[in-house]
VOBA-1610 file (N, C-alpha, C; in pm, whole numbers, padded with zeros to 5 digits, always signed):
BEGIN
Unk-01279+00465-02861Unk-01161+00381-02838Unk-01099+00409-02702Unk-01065+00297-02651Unk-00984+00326-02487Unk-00854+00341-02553Unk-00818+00436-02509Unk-00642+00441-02557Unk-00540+00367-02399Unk-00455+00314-02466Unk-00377+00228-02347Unk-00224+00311-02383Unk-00123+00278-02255Unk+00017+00284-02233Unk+00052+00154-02193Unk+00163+00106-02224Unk+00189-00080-02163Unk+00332+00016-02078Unk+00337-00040-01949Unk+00481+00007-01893Unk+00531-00128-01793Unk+00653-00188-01872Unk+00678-00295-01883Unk+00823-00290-01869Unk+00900-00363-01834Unk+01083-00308-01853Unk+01096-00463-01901Unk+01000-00557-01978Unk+01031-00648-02055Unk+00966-00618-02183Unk+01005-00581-02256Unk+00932-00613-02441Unk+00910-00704-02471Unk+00927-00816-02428Unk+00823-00945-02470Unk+00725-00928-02431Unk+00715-00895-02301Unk+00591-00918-02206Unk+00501-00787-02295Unk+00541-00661-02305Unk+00456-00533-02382Unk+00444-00590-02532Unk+00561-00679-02595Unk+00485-00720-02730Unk+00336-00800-02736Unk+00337-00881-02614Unk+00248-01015-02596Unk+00106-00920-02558Unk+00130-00841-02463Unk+00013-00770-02426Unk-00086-00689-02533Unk+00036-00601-02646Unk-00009-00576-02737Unk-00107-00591-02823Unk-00044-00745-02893Unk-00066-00821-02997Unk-00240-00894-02908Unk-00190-00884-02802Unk-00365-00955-02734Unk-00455-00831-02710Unk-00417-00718-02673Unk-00524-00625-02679Unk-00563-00549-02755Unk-00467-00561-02910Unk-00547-00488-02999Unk-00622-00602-03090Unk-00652-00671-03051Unk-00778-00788-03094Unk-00884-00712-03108Unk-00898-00652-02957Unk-01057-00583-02954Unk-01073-00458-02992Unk-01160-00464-03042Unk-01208-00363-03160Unk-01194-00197-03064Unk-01260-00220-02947Unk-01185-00086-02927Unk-01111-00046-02799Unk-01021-00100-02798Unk-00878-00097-02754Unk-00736-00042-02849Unk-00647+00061-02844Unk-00573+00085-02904Unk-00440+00095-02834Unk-00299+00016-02828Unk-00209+00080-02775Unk-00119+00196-02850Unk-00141+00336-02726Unk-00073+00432-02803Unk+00073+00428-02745Unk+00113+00378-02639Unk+00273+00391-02628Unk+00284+00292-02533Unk+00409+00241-02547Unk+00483+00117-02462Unk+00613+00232-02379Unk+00616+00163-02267Unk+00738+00219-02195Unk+00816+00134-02083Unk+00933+00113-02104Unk+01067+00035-02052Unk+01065+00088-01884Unk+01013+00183-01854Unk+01078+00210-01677Unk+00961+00283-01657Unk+00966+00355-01510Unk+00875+00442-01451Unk+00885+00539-01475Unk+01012+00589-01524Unk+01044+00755-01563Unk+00992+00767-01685Unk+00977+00668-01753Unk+00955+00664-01970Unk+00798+00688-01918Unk+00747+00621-01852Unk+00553+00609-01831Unk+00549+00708-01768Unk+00606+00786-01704Unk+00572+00914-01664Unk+00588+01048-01736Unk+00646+01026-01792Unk+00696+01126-01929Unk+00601+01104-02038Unk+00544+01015-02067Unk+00463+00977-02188Unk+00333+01003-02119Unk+00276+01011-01998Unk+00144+00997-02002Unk+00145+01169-01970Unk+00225+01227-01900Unk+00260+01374-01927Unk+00221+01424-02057Unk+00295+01366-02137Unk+00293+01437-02267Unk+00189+01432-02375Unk+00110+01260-02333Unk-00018+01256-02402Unk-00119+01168-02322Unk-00176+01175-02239Unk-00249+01112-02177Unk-00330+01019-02169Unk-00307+00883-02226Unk-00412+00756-02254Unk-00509+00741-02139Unk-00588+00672-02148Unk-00709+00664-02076Unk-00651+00550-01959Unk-00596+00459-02009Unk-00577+00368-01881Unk-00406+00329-01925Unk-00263+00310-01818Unk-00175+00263-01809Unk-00171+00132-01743Unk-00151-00010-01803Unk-00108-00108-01757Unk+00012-00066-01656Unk+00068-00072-01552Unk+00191-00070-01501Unk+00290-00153-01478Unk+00374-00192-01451Unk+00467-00362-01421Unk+00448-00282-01305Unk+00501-00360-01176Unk+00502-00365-01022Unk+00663-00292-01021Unk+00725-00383-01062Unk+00890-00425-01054Unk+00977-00412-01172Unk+01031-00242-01150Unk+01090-00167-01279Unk+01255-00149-01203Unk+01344-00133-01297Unk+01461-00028-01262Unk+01445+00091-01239Unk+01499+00176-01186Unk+01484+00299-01145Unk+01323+00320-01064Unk+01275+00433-01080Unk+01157+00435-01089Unk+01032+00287-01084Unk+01045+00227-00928Unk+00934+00137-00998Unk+00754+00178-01010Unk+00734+00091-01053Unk+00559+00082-01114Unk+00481+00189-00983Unk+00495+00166-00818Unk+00445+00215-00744Unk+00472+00375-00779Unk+00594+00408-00767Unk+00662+00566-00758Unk+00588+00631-00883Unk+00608+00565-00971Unk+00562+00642-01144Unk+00403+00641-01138Unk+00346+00564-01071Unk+00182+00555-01028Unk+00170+00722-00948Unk+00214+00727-00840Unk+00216+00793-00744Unk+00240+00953-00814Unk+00371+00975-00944Unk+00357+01093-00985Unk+00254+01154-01099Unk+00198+00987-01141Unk+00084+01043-01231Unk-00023+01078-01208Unk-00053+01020-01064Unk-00170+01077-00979Unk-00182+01174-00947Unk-00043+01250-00870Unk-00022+01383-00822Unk-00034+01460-00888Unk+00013+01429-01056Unk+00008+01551-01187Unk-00096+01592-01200Unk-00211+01514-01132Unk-00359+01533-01195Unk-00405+01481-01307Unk-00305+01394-01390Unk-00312+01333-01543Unk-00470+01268-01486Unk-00567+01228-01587Unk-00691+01180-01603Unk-00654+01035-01592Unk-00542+01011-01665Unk-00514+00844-01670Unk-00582+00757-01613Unk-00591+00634-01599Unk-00606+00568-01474Unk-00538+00437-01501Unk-00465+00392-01382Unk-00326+00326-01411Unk-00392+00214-01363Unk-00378+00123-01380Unk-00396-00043-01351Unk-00278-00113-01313Unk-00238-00171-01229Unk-00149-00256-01185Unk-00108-00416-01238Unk-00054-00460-01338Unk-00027-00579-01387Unk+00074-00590-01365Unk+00112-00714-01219Unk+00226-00779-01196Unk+00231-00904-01178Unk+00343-00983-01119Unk+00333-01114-01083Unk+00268-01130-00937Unk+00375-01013-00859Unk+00359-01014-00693Unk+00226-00967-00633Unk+00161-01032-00528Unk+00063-01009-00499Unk+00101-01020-00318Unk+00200-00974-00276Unk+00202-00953-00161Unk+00132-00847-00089Unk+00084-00838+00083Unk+00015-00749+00128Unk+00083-00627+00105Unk+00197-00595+00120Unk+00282-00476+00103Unk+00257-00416-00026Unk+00249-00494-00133Unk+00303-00433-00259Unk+00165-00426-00301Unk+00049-00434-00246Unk-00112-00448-00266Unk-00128-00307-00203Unk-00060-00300-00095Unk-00118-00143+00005Unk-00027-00012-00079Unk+00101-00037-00140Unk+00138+00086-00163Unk+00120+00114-00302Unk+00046-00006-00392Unk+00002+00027-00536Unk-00147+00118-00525Unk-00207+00070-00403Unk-00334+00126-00371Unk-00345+00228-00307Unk-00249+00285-00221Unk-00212+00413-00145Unk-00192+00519-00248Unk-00123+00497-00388Unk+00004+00596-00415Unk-00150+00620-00542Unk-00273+00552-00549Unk-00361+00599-00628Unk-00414+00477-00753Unk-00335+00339-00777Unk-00387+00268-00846Unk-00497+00295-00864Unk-00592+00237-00963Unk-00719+00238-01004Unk-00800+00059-00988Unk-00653+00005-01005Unk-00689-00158-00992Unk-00542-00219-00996Unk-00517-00361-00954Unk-00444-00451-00908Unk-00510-00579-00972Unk-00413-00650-01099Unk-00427-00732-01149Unk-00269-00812-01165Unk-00296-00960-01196Unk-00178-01068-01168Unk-00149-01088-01344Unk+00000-01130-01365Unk-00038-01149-01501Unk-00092-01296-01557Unk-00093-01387-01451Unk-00203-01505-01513Unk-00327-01463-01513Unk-00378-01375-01513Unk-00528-01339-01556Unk-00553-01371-01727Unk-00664-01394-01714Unk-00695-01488-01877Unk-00749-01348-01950Unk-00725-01342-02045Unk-00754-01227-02151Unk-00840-01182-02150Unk-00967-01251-02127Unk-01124-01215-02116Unk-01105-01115-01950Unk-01031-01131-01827Unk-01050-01071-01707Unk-00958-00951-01768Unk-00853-00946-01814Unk-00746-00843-01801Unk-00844-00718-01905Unk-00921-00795-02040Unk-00983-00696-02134Unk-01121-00608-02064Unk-01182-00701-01960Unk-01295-00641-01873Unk-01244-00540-01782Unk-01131-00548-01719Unk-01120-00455-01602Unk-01043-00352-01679Unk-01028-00350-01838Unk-00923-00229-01851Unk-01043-00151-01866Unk-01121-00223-01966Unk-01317-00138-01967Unk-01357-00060-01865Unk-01306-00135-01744Unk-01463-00125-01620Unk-01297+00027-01580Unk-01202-00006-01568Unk-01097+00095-01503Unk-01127+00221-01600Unk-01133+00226-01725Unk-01200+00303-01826Unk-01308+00385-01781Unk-01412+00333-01697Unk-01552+00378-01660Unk-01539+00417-01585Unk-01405+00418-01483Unk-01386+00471-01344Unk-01417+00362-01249Unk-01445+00272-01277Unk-01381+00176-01143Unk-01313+00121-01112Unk-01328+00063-01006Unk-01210-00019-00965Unk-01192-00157-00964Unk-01081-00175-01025Unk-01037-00311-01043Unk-00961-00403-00962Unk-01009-00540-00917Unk-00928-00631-00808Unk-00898-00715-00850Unk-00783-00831-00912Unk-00813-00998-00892Unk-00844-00985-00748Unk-00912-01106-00786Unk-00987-01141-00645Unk-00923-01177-00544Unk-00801-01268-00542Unk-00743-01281-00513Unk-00663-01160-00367Unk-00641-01072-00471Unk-00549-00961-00400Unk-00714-00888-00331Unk-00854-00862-00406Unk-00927-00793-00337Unk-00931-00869-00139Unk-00902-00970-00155Unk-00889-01052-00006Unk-00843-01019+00050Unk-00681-00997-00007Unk-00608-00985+00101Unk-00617-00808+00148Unk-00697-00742+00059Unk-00720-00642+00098Unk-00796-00610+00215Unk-00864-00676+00165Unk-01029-00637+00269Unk-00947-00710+00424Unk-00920-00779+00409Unk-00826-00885+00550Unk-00750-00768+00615Unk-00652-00700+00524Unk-00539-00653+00556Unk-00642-00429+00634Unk-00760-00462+00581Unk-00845-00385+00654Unk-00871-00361+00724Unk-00961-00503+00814Unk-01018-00546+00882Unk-00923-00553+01010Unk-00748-00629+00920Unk-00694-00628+01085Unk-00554-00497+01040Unk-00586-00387+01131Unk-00477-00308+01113Unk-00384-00370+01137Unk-00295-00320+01099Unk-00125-00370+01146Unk-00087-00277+01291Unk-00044-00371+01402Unk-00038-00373+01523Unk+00083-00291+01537Unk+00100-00191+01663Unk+00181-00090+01629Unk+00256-00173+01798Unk+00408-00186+01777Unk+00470-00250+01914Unk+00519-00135+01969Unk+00528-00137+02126Unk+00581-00102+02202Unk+00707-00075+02210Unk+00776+00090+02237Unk+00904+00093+02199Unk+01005+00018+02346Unk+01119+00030+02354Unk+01203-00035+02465Unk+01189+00042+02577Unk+01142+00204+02564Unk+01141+00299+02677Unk+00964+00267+02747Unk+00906+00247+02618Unk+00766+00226+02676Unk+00777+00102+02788Unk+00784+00011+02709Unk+00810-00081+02813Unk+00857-00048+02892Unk+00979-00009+02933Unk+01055-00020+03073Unk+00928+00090+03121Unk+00874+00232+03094Unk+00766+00259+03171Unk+00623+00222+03208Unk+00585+00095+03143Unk+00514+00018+03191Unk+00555-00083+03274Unk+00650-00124+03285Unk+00713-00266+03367Unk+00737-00170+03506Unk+00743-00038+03548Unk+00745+00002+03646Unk+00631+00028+03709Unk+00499+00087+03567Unk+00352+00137+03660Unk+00330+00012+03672Unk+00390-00115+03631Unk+00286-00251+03692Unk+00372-00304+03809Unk+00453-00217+03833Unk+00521-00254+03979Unk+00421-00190+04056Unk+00386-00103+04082Unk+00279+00022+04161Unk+00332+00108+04177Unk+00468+00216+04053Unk+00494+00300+04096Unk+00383+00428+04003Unk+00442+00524+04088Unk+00384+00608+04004Unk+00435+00656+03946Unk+00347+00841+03849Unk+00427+00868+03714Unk+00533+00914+03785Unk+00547+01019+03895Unk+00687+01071+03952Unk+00772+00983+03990Unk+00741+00857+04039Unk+00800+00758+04078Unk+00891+00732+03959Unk+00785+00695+03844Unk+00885+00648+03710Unk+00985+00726+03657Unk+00932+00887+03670Unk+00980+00961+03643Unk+01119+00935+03674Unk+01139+00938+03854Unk+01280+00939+03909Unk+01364+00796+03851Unk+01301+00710+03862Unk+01346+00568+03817Unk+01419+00590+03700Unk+01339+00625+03617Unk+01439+00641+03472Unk+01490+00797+03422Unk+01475+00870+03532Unk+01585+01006+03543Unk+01515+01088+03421Unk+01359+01085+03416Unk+01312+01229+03356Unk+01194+01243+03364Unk+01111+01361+03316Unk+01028+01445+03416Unk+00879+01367+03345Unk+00830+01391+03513Unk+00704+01343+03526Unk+00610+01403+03392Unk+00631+01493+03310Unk+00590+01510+03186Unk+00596+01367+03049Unk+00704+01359+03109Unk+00768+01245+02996Unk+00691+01119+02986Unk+00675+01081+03122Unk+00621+00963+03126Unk+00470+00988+03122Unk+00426+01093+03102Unk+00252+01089+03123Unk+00244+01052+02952Unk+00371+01127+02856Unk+00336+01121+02697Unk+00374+00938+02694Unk+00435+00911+02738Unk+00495+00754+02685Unk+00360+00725+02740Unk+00294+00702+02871Unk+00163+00651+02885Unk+00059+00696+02795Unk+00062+00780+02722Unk-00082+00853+02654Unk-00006+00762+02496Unk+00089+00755+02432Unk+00113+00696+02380Unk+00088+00510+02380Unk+00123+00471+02477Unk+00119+00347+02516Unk-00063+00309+02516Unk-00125+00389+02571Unk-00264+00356+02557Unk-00322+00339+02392Unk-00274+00459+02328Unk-00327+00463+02209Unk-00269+00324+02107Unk-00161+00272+02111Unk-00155+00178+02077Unk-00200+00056+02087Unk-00243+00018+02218Unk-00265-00058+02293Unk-00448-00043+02284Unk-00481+00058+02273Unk-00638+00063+02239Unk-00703+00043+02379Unk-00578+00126+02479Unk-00674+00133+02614Unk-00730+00293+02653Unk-00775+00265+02788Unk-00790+00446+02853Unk-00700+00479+02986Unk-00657+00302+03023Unk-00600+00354+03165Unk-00505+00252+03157Unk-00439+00290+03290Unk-00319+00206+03340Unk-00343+00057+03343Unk-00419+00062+03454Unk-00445-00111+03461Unk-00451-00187+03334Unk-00576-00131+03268Unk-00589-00189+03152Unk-00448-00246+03055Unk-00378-00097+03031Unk-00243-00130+02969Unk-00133-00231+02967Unk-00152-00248+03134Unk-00082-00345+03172Unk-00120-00497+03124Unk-00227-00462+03173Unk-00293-00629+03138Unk-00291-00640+02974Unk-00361-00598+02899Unk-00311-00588+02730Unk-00206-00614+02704Unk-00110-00545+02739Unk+00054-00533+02710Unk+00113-00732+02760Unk+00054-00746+02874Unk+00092-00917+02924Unk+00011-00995+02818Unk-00095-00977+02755Unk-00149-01084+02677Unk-00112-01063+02557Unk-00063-00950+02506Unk+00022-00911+02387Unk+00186-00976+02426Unk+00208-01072+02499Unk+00358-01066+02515Unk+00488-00982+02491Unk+00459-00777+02534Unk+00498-00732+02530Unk+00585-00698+02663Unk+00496-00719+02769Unk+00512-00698+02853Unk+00526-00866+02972Unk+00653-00917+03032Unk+00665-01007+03136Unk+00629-00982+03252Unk+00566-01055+03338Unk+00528-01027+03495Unk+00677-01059+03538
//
């Protein structure tokens, strides 16, 4: 038998889930829980094989109570059942240790397969969200230029140099070599020129 936790801060929604997953013969729910602190306390105390989670709890939401059941070392493995399927709330259900990310219009036959396959140790996607994963992969999230960087790039693309900048904005030629070694690494260059020019086609930087 897969033993389940439903953690839900609606009881309709944990009655409905219930009443549909103990259909199958071996599926059992051993505890329902109202917040993130109740599902963290219960899987502490007895450890089911897989936790449904809600996303969007009081106190404690679904992410945080994920995140301390992982850390406990509990065996669990928590599954994500929410409405929201935004990139944000996809990266920190999957950061903090999810096992899978599911929507609750998933049809009974998908939600009863992936609690199985999360059971076996894998991992579970609607497809949906596996997209925006793999997308949200593929293109890191772009790191901007702070207001000091800039102003020390808007000077090396004048032709000054680092002491030059240095004096310009009244601190030591140390300073500005880190804002440049910084500025590259963001920017995904090795040198000045380069930076400059990146930084203008990034509209970070105005001629």
């Amino acid at each position: 038998m897969i033993r389940l936790l439903l953690a839900d801060d609606h009881p309709v929604v944990r009655a409905g889930l219930r009443g549909m997953l103990e259909t199958e013969p071996d599926l059992v729910v051993v505890g329902e829980a109202g917040s993130g602190e109740e599902a963290v306390a219960l899987v502490l105390a007895d450890p089911p094989d897989v936790v449904l989670m809600d996303l969007r709890m009081p106190g404690l939401d679904g992410v945080g109570a994920t995140g301390r059941i992982i850390s406990s070392g509990s065996p669990s493995r928590v599954v994500v059942l929410t409405t929201y399927e935004t990139d944000a709330d996809i990266l920190r259900a999957v950061e903090a240790g999810a096992a899978g990310y599911l929507l609750k219009d998933s049809s009974r036959e998908e939600l009863v397969t992936a609690i199985r396959a999360a059971a076996r140790g894998e991992t579970v996607l609607a497809p949906s969200v596996a997209g925006k994963l793999v997308n949200r992969v593929r293109t890191p999230v772009r790191q901007s230029l702070t207001a000091r960087e800039v102003q020390v790039l808007r000077l090396v693309s004048d032709g000054l140099s680092n002491a030059e900048v240095g004096r310009a904005l009244h601190i030591g030629e140390a300073t500005v070599k880190t804002h440049l070694l910084r500025v590259f690494a963001k920017l995904g260059v090795s040198d000045r020129t380069a930076a400059v020019t990146t930084a203008i086609d990034r509209g970070e930087l105005t001629r």
